[in-house]
C-alpha positions in Angstrom: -5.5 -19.9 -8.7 -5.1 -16.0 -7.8 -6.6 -14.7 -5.1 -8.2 -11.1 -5.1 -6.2 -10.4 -1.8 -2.9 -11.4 -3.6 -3.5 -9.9 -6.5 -4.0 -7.1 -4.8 -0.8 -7.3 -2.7 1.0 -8.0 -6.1 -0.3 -4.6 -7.2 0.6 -2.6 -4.4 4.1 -4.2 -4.9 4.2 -3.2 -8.0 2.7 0.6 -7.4 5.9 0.3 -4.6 8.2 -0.2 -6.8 7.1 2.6 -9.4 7.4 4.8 -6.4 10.8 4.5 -5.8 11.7 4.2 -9.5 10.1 7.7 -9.5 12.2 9.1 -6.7 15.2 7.8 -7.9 15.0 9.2 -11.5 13.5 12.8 -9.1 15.7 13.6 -6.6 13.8 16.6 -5.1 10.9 14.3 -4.4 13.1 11.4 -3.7 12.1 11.0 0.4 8.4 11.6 -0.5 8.2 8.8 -3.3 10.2 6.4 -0.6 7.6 6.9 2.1 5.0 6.4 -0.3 6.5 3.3 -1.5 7.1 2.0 2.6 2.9 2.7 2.9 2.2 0.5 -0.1 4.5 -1.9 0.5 3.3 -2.7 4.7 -0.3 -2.5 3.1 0.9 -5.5 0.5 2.9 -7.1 3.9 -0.7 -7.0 5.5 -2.8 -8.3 2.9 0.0 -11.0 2.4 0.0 -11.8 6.2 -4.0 -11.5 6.8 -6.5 -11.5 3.9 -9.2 -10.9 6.1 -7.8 -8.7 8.5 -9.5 -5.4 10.5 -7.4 -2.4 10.5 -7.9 -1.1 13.8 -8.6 3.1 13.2 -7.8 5.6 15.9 -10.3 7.7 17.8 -10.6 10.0 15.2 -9.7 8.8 12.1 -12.3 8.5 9.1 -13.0 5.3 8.0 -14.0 4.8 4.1 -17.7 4.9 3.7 -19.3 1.4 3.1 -19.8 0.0 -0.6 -22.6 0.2 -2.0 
């Protein structure tokens, strides 16, 4: 059975590798579409690694407001 945290890591995979599809078809947004792929890609590393894991924030940073 699937776990929410994997499916979700098998998403982001997934969104990472449309990324870079994108860039390689779009040259001039090539590098963008790469470091967006790298982002969703450590995200997927992270939830693979620690389903239950804290992100630590810095000072500063906004933190997404709780669910409801």
């Amino acid at each position: 059975m699937t776990t929410h945290a994997e499916l979700a890591a098998k998403l982001l995979q997934d969104a990472a590798n449309f990324f870079r599809n994108v860039g390689d078809q779009n040259e001039p947004i090539k590098e963008q579409m790469h470091d967006n792929a790298n982002v969703y890609d450590q995200v997927a590393e992270l939830l693979t690694q620690d389903p239950t894991g804290v992100l630590e924030m810095e000072e500063g940073a906004s933190e997404a407001p709780p669910a409801e």
